[in-house]
Steps between C-alpha positions, in 0.01 A plus 500: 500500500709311760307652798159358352614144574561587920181609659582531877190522747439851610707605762833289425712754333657471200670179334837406615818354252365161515115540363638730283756224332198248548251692309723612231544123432149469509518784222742347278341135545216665331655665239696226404247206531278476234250227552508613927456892368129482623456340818827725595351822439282554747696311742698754800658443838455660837851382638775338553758375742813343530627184724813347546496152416859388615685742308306517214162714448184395470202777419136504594272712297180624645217514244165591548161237592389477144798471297701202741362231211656664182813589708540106595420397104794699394707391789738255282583791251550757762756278701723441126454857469628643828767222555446474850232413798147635459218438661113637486347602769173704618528785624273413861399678801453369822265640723563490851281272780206596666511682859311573777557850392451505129179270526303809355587407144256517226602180341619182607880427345477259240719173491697605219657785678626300817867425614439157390293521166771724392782278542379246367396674214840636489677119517244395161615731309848485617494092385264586224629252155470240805219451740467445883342180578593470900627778741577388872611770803747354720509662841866411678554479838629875527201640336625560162284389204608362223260441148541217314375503143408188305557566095345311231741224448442505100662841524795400647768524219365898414462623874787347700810692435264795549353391876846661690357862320123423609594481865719785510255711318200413696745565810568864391128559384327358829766420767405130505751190463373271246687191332347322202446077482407318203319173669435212292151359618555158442 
């Protein structure tokens, strides 16, 4: 019963402690919630990983393309229910640049499987309750970037005690520094 909730892609090996915890609280979230019982059913994960967040733990959960929307519905619930950090996340591949040497491909790559497409795609649903409405890539003098984020001001009072985890997660998940604004546009 608890495996049915994990489906790993092929190849990965077998769950470790963590998606094991997470689905079994995926499990009794269904079993206990009665008017969430249906959309939870057919909902499963395909991961999960654990960041530090300064000294406490935050966890991202892979789920699969179709299922990211009834994942972020429940998101409220699942956060009083696990007590801690959790964040949705799809479970992406990128697919490396075109060479001079693998030119031969059948198909072209499509945009949604670039670097770039990804994280971004990865920072929405990272923010998701609040939305992105600027994003700016300072280049300093050494060569490091660093991404700032605009939020949605409205969303101020829910997001901002959360924007230390976003950076730090985003960090682990991509490698990228990021810091979070809230700009008023007066």
């Amino acid at each position: 019963m608890l495996t049915q909730k994990i489906v790993k892609p092929s190849g990965t090996g077998e769950p470790n402690e963590l998606e094991k915890s997470v689905s079994e609280a995926l499990l009794e979230l269904e079993l206990n919630s009665t008017d969430l019982k249906s959309q939870l059913r057919e909902l499963y994960i395909s991961g999960a990983k654990e960041v530090d967040v300064g000294g406490r733990k935050a966890i991202v959960i892979f789920v699969p393309v179709p299922q990211i929307r009834s994942f972020q519905k429940i998101q409220p619930v699942w956060r009083a229910i696990l007590k801690n950090l959790s964040y949705f996340s799809l479970q992406r591949r990128i697919l490396p640049r075109q060479t001079r040497k693998s030119r031969n491909q059948k198909q072209k790559r499509p945009r949604s499987r670039t670097l770039t497409a990804v994280h971004d795609a990865i920072l929405e649903e990272l923010v998701y309750p609040s939305e992105i409405v600027g994003k700016r890539t300072r280049v300093k003098l050494d060569g490091s970037k660093l991404i700032k984020v605009h939020l949605d001001k409205l969303q101020q009072t829910n997001v901002e005690h959360k924007v230390d985890t976003f950076s730090s997660v985003y960090k682990k998940l991509t490698g990228k520094d990021v810091t979070f604004e809230f700009p008023s546009y007066d």
